[in-house]
C-alpha positions, -999 to 999 in steps of 0.1 A, spaced: 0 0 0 13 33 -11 -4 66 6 1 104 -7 14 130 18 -14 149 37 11 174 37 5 182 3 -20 213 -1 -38 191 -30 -40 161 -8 -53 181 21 -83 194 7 -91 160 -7 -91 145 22 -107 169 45 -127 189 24 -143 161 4 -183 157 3 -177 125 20 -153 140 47 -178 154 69 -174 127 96 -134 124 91 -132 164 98 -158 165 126 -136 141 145 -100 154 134 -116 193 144 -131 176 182 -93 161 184 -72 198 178 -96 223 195 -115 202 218 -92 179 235 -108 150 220 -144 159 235 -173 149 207 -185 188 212 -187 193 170 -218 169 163 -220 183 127 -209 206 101 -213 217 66 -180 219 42 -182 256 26 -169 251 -12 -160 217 -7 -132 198 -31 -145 187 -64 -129 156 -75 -142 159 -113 -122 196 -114 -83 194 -106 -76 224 -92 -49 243 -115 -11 248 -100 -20 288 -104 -42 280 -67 -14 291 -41 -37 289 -15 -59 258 -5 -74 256 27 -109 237 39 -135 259 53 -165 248 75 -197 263 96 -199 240 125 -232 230 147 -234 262 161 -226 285 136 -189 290 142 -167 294 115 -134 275 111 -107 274 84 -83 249 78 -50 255 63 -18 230 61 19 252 55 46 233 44 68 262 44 75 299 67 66 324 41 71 370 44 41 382 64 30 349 75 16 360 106 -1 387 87 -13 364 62 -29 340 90 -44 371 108 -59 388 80 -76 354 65 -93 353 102 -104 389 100 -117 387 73 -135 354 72 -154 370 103 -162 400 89 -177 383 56 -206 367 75 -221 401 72 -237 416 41 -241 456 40 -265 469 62 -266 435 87 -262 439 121 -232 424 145 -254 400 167 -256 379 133 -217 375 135 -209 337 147 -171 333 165 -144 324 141 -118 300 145 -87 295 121 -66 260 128 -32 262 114 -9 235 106 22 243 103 56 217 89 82 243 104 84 256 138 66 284 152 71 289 191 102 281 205 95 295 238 72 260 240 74 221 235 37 219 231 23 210 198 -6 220 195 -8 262 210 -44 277 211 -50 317 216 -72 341 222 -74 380 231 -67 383 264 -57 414 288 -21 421 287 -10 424 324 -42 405 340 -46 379 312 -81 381 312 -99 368 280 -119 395 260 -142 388 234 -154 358 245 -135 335 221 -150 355 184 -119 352 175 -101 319 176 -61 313 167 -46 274 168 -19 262 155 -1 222 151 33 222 149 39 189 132 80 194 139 76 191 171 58 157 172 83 131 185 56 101 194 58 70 174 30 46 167 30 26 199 31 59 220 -1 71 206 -26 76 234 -54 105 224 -75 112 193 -50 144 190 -18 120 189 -33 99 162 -46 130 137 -9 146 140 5 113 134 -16 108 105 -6 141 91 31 136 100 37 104 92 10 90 65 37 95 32 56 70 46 32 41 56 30 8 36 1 -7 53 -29 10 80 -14 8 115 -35 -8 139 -42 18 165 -52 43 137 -79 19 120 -90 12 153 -102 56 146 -132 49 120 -126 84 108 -86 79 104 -90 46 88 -115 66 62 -90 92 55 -57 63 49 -80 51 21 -88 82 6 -51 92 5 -43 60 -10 -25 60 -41 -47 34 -58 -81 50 -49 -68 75 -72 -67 87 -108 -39 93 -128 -44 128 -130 -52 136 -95 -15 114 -89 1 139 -118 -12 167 -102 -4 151 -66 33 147 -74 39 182 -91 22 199 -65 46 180 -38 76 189 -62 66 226 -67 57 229 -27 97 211 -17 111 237 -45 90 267 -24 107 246 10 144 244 0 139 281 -18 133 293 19 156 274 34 187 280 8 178 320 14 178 316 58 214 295 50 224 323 30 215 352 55 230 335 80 260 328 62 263 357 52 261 375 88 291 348 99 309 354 74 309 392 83 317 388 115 345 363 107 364 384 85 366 416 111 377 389 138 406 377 110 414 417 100 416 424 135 439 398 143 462 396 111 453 429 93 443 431 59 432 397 44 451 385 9 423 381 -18 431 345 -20 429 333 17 393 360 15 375 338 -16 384 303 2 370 319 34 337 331 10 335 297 2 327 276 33 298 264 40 279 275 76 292 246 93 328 256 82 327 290 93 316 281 127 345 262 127 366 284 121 353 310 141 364 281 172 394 283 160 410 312 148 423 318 179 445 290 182 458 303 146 492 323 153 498 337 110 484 337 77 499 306 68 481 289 98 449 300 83 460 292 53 467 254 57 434 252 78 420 257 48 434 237 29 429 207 54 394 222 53 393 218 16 403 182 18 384 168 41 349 182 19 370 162 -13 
């Protein structure tokens, strides 16, 4: 058995935004904001995934949006990859989702709380090991809530998911699991069959349930969304490298003056890890020539 990656955008919506998918995202939405609790007893998919119209490459954005039981509104978004403004983007999509219940000339009490869930393949808060990080307004010195939850913020941090399969103990464990790990099952585990709702979703994101377009458009969606990941992380490589470098060549200037043009392109030329290392150990180097044949040894050791 061969399963696609509900990481991918295309494979998201397919799976969670499907006529079909009601029940699967009922139970994955009671397992990220409700602890697990079977509070969402039903909910209607807004503009939910056609499988007879593949959705062009030109769609940047995909996300699954749904009106629960009670009226809330809750959008659905999986990010592969930090993008500029992010936090913007994810606060303005909340905004405005809330403040498009209303037509002109409607009145506020008709506004229903709005709740955006997040899920996120890169790391947001360092400041905490939790996965799964929930917000709302709240006073800034008392840390009273305000608003009475209108507007909702959660976000899944897949990264820091470290369970494996015989660790899993909630309903939350399993849906993260699903959505971390699912690209790289062969068969359905056990304990995530044993989740009707889970077992539902493997088989839709089986390869073989397929088409060979939705596959094509599958695998060139996955290709174009690791370009957009290693594009982002080649640029944060090169700002940092470029920052150590900086700092690197005033520590060399200041220790052995001006820097021959040769010894400065070998320098421009390490890699991050390299000029950490050297940055260790500059100090133990007494003359040009030192740094000189570290580099050299450097330059072997990559061969």
């Amino acid at each position: 058995m061969k399963f696609v990656s509900p990481k991918i955008d295309y494979a998201f919506k397919k799976i969670f935004g499907s006529e079909e998918s009601q029940d699967i995202l009922i139970s994955f939405l009671n397992a990220i904001i409700y602890g697990g609790e079977k509070t969402i007893q039903s909910l209607t998919i807004v503009n939910p995934f056609n499988p007879g119209k593949i959705i062009s490459l030109k769609d940047t954005y995909l996300d699954v949006k749904a009106v629960l039981f009670d009226g809330s509104l809750v959008m659905i978004e999986m990010q592969v990859a930090w993008m500029g403004a992010f936090n913007k983007r994810v606060a303005y999509n909340l905004a405005k989702a809330y403040a498009n219940q209303l037509e002109i000339g409607e009145n506020y009490p008709r506004l229903n709380p709005a709740i955006a869930v997040t899920i996120t393949d890169f790391l947001l808060f360092k400041k905490t090991e939790n996965v799964i990080n929930k917000f709302v307004f709240k006073e800034e010195e008392k840390n009273f809530e305000c608003l009475d939850k209108e507007l909702r913020l959660i976000f899944v941090e897949l990264p820091k998911f470290k369970k494996g399969l015989s660790e899993l103990d909630s309903l939350s464990d399993k849906w993260i699991y699903f959505l971390k790990e699912t690209g790289s099952l062969d068969e359905i585990p056990e304990n995530l069959g044993a989740v009707s709702e889970i077992e539902k979703a493997l088989n839709i994101a089986e390869q073989i349930n397929m088409t060979a377009e939705e596959l094509d458009m599958l695998e060139r969606r996955g290709m174009m969304l690791q370009d957009e990941k290693g594009r982002i992380s080649y640029a944060e490589e090169k700002g940092e490298k470029k920052g150590q470098l900086r700092l690197i060549m005033r520590q060399l200037k200041k220790r052995f003056g001006e820097i021959p043009e040769v010894i400065s392109s070998q320098i421009e030329d390490l890699s991050v890890a390299d000029l950490e290392n050297l940055g260790e150990d500059f100090l133990d180097l007494n003359s040009l020539e030192d740094l000189l044949t570290w580099l050299q040894e450097r330059l072997i050791k990559s061969d």
